[in-house]
C-alpha atoms as a printed R data frame, in Angstrom:
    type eleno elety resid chain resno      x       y       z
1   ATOM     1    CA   UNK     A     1 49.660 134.375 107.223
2   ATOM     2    CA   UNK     A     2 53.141 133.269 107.474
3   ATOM     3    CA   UNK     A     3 53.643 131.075 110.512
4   ATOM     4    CA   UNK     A     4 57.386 131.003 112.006
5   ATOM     5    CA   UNK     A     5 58.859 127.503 113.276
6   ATOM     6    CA   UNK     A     6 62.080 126.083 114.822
7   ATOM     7    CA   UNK     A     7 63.241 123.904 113.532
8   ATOM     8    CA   UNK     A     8 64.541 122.231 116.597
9   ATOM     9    CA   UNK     A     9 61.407 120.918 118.697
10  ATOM    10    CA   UNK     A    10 62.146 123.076 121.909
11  ATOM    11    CA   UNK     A    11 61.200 126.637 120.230
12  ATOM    12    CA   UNK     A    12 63.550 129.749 120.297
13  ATOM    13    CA   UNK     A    13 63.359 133.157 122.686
14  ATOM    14    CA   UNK     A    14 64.398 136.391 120.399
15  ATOM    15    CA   UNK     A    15 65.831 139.137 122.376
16  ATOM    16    CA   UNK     A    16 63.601 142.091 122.975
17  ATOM    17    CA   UNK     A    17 62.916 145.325 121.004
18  ATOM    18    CA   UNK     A    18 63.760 148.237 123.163
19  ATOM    19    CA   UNK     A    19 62.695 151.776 122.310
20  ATOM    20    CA   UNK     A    20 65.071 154.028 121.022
21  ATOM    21    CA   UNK     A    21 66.298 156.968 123.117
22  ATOM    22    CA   UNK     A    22 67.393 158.622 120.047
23  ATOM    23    CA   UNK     A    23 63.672 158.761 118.912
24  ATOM    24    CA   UNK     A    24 62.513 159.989 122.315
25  ATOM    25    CA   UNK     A    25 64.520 162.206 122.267
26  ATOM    26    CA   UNK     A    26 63.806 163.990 119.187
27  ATOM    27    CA   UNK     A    27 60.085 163.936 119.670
28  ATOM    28    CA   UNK     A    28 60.818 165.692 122.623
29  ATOM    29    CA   UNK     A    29 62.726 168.543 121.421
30  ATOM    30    CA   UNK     A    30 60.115 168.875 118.838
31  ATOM    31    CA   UNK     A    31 57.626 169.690 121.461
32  ATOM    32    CA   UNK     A    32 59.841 171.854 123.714
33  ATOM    33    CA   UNK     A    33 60.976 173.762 120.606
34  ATOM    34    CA   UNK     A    34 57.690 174.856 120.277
35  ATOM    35    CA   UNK     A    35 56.956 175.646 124.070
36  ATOM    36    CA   UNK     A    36 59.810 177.607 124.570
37  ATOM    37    CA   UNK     A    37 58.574 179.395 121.278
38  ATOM    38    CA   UNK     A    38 55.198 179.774 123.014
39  ATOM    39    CA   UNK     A    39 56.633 180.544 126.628
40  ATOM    40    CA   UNK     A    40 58.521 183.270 125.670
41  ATOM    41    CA   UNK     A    41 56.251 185.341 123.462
42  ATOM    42    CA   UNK     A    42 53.569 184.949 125.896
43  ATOM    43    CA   UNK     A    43 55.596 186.132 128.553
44  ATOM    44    CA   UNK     A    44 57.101 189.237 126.572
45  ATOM    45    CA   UNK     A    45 53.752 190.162 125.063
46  ATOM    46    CA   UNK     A    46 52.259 189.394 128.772
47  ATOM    47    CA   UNK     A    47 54.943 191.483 130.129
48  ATOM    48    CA   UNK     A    48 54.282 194.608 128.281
49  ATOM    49    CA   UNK     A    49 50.737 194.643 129.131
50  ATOM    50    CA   UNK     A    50 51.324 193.843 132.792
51  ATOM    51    CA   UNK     A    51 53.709 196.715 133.104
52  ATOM    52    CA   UNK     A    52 51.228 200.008 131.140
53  ATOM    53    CA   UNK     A    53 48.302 198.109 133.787
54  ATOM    54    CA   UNK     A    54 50.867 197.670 136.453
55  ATOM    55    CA   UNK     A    55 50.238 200.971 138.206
56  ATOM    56    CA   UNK     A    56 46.334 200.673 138.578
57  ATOM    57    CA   UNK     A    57 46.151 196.820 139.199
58  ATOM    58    CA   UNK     A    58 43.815 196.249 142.016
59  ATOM    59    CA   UNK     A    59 42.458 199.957 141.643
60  ATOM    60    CA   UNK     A    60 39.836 198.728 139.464
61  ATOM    61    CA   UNK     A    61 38.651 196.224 136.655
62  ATOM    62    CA   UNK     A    62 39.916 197.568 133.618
63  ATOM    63    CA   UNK     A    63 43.503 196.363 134.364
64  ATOM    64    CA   UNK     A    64 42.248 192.551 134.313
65  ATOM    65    CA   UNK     A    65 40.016 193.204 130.914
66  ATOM    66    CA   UNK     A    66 43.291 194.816 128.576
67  ATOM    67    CA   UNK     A    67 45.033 191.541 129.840
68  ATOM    68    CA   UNK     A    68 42.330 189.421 129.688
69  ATOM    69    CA   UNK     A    69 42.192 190.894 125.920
70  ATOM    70    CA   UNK     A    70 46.246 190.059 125.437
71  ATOM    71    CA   UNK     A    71 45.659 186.254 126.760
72  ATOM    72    CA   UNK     A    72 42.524 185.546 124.545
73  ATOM    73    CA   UNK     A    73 45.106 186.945 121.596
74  ATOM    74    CA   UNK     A    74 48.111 185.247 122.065
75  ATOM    75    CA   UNK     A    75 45.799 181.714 123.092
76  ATOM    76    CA   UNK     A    76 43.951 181.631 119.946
77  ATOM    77    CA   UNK     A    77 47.639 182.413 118.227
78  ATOM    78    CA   UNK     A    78 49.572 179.464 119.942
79  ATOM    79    CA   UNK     A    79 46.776 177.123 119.920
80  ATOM    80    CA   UNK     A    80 46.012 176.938 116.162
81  ATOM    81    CA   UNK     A    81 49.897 176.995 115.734
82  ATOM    82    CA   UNK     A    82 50.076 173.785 118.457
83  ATOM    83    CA   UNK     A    83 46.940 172.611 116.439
84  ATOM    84    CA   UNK     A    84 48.765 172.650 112.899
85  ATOM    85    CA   UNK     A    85 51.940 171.393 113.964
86  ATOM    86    CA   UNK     A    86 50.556 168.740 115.955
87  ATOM    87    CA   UNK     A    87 49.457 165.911 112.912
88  ATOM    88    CA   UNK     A    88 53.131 166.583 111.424
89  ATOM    89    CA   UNK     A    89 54.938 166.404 114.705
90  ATOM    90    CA   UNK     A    90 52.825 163.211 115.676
91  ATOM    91    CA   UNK     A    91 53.156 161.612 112.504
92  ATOM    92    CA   UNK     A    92 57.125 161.918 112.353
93  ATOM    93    CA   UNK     A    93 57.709 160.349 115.616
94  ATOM    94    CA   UNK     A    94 55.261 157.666 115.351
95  ATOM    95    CA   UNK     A    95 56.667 156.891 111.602
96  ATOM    96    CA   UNK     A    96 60.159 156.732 112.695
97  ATOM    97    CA   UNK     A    97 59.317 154.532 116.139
98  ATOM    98    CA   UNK     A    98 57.542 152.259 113.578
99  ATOM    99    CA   UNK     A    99 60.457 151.936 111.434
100 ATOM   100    CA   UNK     A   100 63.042 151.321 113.776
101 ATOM   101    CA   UNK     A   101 60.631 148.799 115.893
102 ATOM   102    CA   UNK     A   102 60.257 146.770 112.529
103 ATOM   103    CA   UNK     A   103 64.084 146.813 111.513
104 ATOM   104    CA   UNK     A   104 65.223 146.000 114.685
105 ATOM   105    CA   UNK     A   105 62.917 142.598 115.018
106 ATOM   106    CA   UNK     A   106 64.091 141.743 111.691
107 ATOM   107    CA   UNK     A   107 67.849 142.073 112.422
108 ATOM   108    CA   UNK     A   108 66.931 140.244 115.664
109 ATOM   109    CA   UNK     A   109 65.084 137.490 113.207
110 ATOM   110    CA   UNK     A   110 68.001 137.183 111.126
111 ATOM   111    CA   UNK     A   111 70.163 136.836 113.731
112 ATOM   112    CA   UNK     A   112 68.535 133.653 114.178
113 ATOM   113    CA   UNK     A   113 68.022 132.346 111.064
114 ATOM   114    CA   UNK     A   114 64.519 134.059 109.963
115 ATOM   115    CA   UNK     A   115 64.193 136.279 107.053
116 ATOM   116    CA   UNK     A   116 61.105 137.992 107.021
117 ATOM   117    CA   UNK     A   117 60.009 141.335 104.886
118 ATOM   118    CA   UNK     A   118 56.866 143.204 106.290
119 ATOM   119    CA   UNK     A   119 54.656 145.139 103.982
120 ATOM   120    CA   UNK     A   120 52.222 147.543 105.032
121 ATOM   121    CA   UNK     A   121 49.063 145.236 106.338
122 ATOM   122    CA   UNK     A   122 45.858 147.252 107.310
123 ATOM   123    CA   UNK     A   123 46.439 145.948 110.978
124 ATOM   124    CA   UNK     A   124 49.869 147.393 111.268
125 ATOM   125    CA   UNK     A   125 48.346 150.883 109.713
126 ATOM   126    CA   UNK     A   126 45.681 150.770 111.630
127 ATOM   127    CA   UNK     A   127 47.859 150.734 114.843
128 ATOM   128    CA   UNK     A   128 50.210 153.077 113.696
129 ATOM   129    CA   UNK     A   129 47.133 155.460 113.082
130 ATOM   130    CA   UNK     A   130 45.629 154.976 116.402
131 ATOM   131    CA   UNK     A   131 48.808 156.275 118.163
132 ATOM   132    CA   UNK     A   132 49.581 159.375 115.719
133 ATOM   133    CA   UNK     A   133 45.822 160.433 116.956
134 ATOM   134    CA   UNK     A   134 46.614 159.379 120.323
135 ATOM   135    CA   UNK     A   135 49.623 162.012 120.056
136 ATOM   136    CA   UNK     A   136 47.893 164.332 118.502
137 ATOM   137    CA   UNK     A   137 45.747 164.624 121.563
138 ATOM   138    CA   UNK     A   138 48.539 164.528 123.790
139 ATOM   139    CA   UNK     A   139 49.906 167.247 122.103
140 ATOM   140    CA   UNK     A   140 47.008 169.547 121.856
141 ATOM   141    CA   UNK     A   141 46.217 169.005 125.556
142 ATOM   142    CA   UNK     A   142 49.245 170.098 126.743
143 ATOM   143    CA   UNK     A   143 49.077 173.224 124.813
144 ATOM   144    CA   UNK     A   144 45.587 174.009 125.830
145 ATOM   145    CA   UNK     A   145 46.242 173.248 129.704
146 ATOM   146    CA   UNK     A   146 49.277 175.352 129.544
147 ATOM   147    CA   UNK     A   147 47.284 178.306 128.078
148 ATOM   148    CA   UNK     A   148 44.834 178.172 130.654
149 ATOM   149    CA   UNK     A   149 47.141 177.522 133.481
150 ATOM   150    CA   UNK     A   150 48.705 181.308 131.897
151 ATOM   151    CA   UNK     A   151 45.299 182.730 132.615
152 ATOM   152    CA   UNK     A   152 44.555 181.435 135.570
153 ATOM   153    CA   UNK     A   153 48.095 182.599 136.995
154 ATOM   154    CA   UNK     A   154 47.105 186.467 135.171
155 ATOM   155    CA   UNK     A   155 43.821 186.080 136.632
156 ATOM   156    CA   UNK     A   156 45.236 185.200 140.393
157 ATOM   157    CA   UNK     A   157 47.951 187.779 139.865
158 ATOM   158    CA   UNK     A   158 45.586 190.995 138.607
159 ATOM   159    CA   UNK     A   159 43.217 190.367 141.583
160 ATOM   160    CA   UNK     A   160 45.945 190.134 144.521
161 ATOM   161    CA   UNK     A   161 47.607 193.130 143.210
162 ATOM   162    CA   UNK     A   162 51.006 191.195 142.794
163 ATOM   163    CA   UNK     A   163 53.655 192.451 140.810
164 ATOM   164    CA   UNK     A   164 55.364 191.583 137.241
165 ATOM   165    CA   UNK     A   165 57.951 189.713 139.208
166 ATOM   166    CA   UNK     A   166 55.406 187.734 141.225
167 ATOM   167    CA   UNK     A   167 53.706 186.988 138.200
168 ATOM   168    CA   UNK     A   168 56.670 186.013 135.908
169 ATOM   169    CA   UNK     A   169 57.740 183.453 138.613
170 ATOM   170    CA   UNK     A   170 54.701 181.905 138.507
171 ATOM   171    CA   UNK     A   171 54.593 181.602 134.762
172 ATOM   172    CA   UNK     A   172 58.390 180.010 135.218
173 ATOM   173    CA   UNK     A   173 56.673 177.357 137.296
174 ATOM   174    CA   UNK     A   174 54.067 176.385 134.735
175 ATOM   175    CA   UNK     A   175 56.740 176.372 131.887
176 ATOM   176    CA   UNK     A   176 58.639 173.991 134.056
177 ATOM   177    CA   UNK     A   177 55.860 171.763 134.632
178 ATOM   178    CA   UNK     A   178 55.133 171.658 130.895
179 ATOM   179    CA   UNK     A   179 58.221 171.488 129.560
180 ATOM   180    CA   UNK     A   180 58.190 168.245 132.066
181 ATOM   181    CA   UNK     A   181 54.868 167.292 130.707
182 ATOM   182    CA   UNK     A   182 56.204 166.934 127.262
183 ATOM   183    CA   UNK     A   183 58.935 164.583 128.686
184 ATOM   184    CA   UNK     A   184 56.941 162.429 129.835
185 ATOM   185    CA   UNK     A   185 54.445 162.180 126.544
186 ATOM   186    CA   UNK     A   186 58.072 161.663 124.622
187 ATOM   187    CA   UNK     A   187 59.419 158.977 126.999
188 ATOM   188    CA   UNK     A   188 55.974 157.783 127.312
189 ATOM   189    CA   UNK     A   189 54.389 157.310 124.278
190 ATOM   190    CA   UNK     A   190 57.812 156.127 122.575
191 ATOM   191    CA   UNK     A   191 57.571 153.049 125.041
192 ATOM   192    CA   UNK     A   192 53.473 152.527 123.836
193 ATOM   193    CA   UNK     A   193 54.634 152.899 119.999
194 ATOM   194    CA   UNK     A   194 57.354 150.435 120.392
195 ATOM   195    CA   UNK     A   195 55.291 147.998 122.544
196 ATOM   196    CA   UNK     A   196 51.786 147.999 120.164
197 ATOM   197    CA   UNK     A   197 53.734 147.990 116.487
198 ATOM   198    CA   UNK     A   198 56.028 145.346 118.034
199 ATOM   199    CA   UNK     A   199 53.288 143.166 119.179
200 ATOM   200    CA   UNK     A   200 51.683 143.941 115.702
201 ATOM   201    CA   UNK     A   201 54.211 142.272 113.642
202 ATOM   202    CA   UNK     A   202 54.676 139.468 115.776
203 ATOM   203    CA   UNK     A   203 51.101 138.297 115.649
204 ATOM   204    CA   UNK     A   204 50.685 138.606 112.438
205 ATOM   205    CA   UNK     A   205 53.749 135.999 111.757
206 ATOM   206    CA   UNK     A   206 51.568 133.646 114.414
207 ATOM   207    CA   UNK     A   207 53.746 134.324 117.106
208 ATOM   208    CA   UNK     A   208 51.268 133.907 120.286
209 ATOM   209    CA   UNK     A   209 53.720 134.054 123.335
210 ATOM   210    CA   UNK     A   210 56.312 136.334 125.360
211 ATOM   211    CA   UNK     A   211 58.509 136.454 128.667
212 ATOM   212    CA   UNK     A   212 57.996 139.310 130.603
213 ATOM   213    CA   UNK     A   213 61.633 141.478 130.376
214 ATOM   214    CA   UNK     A   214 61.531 143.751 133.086
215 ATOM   215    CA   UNK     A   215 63.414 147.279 132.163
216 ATOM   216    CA   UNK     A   216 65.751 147.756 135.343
217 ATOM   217    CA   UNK     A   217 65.628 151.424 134.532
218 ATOM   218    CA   UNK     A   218 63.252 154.183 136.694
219 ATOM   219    CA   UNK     A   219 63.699 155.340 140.176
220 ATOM   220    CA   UNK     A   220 60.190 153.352 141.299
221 ATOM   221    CA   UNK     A   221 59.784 150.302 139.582
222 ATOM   222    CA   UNK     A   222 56.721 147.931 140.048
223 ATOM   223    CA   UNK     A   223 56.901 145.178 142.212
224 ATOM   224    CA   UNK     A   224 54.574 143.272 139.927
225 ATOM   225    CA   UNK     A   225 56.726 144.086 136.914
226 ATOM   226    CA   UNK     A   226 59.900 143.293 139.023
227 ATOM   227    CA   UNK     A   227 58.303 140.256 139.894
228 ATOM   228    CA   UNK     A   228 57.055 139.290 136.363
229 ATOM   229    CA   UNK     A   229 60.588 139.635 135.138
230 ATOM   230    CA   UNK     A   230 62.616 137.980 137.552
231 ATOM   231    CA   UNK     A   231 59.750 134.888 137.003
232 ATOM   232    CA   UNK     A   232 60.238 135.334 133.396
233 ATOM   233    CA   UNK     A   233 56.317 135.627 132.954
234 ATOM   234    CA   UNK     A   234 55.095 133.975 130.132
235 ATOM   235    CA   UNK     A   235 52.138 135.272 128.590
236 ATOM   236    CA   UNK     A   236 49.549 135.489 125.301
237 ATOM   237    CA   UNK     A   237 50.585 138.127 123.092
238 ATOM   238    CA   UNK     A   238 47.035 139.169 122.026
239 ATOM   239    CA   UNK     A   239 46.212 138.555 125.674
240 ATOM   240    CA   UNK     A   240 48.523 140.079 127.713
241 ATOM   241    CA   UNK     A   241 50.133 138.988 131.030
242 ATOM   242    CA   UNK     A   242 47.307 139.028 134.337
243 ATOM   243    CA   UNK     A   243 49.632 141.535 136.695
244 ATOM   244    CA   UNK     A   244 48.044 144.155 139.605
245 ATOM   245    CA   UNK     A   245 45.065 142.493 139.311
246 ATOM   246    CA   UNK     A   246 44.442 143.104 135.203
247 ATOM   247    CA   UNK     A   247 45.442 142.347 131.707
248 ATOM   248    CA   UNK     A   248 48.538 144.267 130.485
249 ATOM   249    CA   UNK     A   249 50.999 144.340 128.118
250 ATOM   250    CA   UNK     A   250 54.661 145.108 128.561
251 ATOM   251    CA   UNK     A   251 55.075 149.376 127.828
252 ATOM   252    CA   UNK     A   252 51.339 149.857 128.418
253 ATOM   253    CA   UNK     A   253 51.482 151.441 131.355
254 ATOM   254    CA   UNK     A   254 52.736 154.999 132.301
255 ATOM   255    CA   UNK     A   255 56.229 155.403 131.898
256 ATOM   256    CA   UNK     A   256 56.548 151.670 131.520
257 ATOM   257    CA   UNK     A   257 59.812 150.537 130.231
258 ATOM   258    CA   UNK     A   258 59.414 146.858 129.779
259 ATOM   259    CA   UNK     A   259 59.442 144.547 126.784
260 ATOM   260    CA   UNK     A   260 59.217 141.288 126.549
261 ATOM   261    CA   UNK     A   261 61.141 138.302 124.744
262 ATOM   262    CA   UNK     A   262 58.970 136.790 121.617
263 ATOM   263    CA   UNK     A   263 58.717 132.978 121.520
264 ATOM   264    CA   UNK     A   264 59.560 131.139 118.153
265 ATOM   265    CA   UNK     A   265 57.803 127.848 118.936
266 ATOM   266    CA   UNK     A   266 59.367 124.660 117.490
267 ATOM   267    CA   UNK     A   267 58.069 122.239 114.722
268 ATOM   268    CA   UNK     A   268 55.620 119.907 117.281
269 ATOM   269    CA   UNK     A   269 54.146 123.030 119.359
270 ATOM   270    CA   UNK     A   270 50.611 123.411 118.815
């Protein structure tokens, strides 16, 4: 393993790796591409069949079973089209995170007099893998609880006798709260991606410590990561800094933002 060194005694801080917006972005649109997609067929197919039942809706039970009928349909459509676009989708964001978390330490690196090429070590996969499957389910779930959060709103509408514009809003509100679900996965996930492929690379060039960087971004920060920052909290890489009580690393928490500067110790550290 290659093992970085100063060569001044006092060690070096690098400037943190950031995620990309850019990347976030784009893994985003990915996903709401594909629930709009989903959103509106379901609601035009859903439509239709709401309006032929529409005059003998809480009359009887036959109503409930045609659309019952259109909702198993169009869920078994959407989720083995969520299902095969997934792995691709997953696999494109994470790839591209990883390669712009990599070049960015090693402009940083060179920037301060390290030049360092990284090849593709089983840890680093192995990392990389875990989040693609962690997206994957991210992915899938949101498809699946969107689905059933359609039938449940069909369901609720059929047996209170509302009408196609009472149920329409509804399905409006559960787009929104998807489409804000994805968002957050994007925003998310592209902070965990950056954070664990980061931390990856720097261990395996012996690199054991960090300084807490707090983000400054978000409209309710942490106290403890406020705090951690502003102390410049140094802690073990493989670790992880001891913060509410428990182990963490910078990014691992939801909709965590912060990063941390690595520590290039010099030629006498231990």
């Amino acid at each position: 393993m290659v093992q970085l060194r100063c060569q001044s005694a006092q060690g070096k801080r690098i400037a943190p790796v950031r995620a990309n917006a850019g990347i976030e972005a784009q893994y985003y649109q990915a996903m709401h591409a594909m629930l709009r997609r989903m959103h509106k067929e379901v609601l035009n197919d859903l439509a239709n069949a709401y309006k032929a039942a529409e005059p003998q809706i809480a009359q009887d039970a036959s109503p409930l079973a045609r659309l019952v009928k259109v909702m198993d349909q169009l869920t078994a459509k959407w989720r083995k089209r969520f299902d095969d676009a997934a792995d691709d989708m997953a696999e494109r964001f994470v790839k591209s995170a990883q390669t712009y978390t990599q070049s960015s330490f090693q402009a940083e690196l060179k920037r301060n007099g390290f030049t360092v090429q990284f090849k593709p070590t089983r840890y680093v996969q192995s990392m990389v893998q875990s989040a693609i499957n962690e997206n994957v389910n991210l992915i899938k779930g949101m498809t699946n609880d969107h689905l059933k959060d359609i039938r449940t709103a069909v369901n609720l509408s059929v047996q209170n006798g509302r009408d196609l514009s009472s149920l329409s809003e509804a399905l409006q509100k559960q787009y929104g709260i998807s489409r804000r679900r994805a968002a957050f996965i994007a925003r998310d996930q592209n902070n965990k991606a950056t954070s664990v492929i980061n931390r990856a690379r720097q261990t395996e060039l012996g690199l054991k410590e960090g300084i807490w960087v707090h983000s400054s971004g978000g409209k309710h920060p942490r106290p403890d990561h406020v705090k951690a920052g502003k102390d410049r909290l140094r802690f073990d890489l493989t670790k992880g800094a001891y913060i509410g009580e428990r182990w963490i690393h910078p990014g691992e928490e939801p909709n965590c933002r912060c990063t941390w500067s690595v520590i290039i110790p010099g030629f006498d550290d231990d």
